[in-house]
C-alpha positions in Angstrom: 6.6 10.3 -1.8 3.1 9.6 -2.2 -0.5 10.6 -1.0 -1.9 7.3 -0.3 -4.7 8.3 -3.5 -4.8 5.2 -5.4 -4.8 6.4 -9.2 -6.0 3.2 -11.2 -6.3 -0.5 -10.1 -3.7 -2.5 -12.4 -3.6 -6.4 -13.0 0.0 -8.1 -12.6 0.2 -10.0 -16.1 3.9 -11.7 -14.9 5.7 -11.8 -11.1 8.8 -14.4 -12.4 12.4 -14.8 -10.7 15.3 -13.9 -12.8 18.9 -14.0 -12.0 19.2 -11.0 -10.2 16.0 -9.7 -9.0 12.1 -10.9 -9.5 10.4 -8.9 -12.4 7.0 -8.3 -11.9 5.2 -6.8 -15.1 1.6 -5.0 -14.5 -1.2 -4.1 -17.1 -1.8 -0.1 -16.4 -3.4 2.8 -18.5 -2.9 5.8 -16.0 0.1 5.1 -14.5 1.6 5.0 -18.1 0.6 8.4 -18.6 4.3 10.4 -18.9 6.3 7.4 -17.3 9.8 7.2 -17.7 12.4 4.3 -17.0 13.1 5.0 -13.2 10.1 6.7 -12.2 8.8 5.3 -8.6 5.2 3.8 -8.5 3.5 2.5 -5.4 2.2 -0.7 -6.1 0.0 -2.0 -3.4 1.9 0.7 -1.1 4.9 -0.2 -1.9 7.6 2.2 -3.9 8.8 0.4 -6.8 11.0 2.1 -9.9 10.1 2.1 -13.5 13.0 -0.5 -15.4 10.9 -1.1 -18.5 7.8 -0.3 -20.4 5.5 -0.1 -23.2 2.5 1.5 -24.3 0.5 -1.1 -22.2 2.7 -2.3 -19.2 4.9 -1.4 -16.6 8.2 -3.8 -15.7 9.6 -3.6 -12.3 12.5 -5.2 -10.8 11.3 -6.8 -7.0 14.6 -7.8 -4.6 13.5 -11.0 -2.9 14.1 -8.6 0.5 10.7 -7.0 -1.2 9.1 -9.8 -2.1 9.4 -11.5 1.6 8.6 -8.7 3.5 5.1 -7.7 1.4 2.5 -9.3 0.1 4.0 -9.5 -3.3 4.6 -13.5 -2.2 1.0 -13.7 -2.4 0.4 -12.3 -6.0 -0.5 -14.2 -8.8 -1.4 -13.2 -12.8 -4.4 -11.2 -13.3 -4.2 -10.3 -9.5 -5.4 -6.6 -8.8 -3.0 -4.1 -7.6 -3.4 -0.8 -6.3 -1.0 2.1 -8.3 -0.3 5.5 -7.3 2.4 7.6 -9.7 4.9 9.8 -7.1 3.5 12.9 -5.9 4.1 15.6 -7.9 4.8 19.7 -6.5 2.4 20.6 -8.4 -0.6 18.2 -7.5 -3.1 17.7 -4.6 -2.3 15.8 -1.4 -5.2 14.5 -0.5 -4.4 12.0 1.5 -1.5 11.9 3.8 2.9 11.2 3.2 3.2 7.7 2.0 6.5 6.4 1.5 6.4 3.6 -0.3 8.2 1.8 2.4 6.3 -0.9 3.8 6.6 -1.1 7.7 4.8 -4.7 8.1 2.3 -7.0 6.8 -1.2 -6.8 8.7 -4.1 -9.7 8.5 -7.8 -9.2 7.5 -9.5 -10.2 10.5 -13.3 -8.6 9.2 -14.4 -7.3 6.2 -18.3 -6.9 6.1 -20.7 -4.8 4.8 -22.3 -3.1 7.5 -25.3 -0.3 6.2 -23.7 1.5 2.6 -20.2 1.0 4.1 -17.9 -1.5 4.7 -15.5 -2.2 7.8 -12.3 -3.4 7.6 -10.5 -4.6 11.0 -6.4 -5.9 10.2 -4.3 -7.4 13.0 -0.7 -5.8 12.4 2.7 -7.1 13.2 2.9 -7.5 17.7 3.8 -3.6 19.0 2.5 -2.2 15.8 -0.3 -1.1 18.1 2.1 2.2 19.0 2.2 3.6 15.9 -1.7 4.1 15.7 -3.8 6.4 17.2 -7.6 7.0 16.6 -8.7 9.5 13.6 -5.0 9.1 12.5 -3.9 8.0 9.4 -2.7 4.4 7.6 -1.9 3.1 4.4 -3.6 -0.3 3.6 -2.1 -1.9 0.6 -1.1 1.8 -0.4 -4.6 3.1 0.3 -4.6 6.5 2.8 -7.2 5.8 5.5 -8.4 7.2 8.7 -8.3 4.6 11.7 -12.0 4.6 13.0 -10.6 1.9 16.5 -7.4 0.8 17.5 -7.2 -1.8 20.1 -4.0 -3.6 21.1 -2.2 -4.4 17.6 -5.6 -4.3 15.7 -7.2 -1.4 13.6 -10.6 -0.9 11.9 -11.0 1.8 9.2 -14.3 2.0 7.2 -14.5 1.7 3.4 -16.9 4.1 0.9 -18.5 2.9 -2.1 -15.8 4.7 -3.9 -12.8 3.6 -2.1 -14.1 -0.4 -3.1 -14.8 1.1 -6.9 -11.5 2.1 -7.3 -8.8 -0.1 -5.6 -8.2 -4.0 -4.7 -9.8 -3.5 -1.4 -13.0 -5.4 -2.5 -11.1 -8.4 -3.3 -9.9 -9.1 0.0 -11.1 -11.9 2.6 -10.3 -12.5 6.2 -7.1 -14.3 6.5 -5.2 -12.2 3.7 -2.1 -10.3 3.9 -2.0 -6.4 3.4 0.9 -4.5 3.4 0.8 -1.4 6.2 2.5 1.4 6.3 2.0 3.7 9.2 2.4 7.1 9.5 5.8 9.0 8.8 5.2 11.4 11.7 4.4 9.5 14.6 7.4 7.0 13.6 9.9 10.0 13.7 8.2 11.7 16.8 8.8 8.2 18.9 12.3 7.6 18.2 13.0 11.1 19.2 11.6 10.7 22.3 13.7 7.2 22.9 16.7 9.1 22.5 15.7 12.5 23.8 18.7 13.2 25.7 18.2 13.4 30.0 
């Protein structure tokens, strides 16, 4: 479980297919702070577990099932990826329940400066629309957000300073993938209403 609070931007220093599963090896300093081997990390939003490290970088095993359905496909050495280190009992949540478990890819459709702020607008998978409401919550590339517009399948959050300082965010374009993941709570309140008994 996570809160969507990116902890340090990392840079992926190897993504290479082995015989069993892809290992993709990232460049951290936080996120190295206390690890152990199995330990899940949320890179770019997506929960991933802790098979190797060393005092400089994290190893990770990807299953191609990963790699297809994220935008891991897209990532390349010295790429920037957002991490975030499981949420502990004892910390803040200061953002909102993040999985890890990537619901779809979305596409950048705007990303502007507009005033001190910047507005992102991402098309999401068709019917992803449902599962976003206005002033509700989304994880953007593992990033916890507020939805400023929804319309249809599309969604427009706004960016501080900060939030750019801090994660990958400022090095997307329009026509990039981002990995989505939408809120726990409204995905378990609509399948109990589809099979709410008459």
């Amino acid at each position: 479980m996570f809160t969507g609070i990116i902890e340090e931007t990392g840079s992926v220093i190897a993504f290479t297919s082995g015989p069993k599963a892809w290992r993709l090896s990232i460049g951290a300093r936080i996120a190295l702070d206390g690890v152990a081997l199995g330990d899940s990390i949320a890179v770019n939003g997506c929960c991933l577990t802790v098979v190797e490290f060393d005092a400089t970088t994290l190893h990770f095993d990807v299953l191609e099932e990963s790699r297809r359905l994220t935008s891991f496909s897209a990532l390349a050495v010295g790429a920037p990826v957002n991490l975030e280190r499981s949420l502990r009992f004892d910390g803040k949540v200061g953002g909102h329940f993040v999985t890890g478990h990537v619901d779809g890819l979305g596409v950048v459709e705007v990303f502007e400066r507009r005033g001190n702020d910047h507005y992102l607008k991402v098309r999401g998978p068709v019917g992803s629309g449902r599962h976003v409401i206005h002033k509700g919550s989304i994880a953007i590339d593992g990033i916890s957000l507020t939805v400023a517009e929804v319309e249809g399948d599309c969604l427009a959050v706004w960016l501080i300073p900060h939030t750019l300082a801090v994660t990958n965010l400022r090095m997307r374009r329009a026509g990039e993938a981002v990995n989505l993941e939408f809120d726990l709570l409204g995905k378990y309140v609509e399948k109990l209403a589809v099979f709410r008994p008459s």
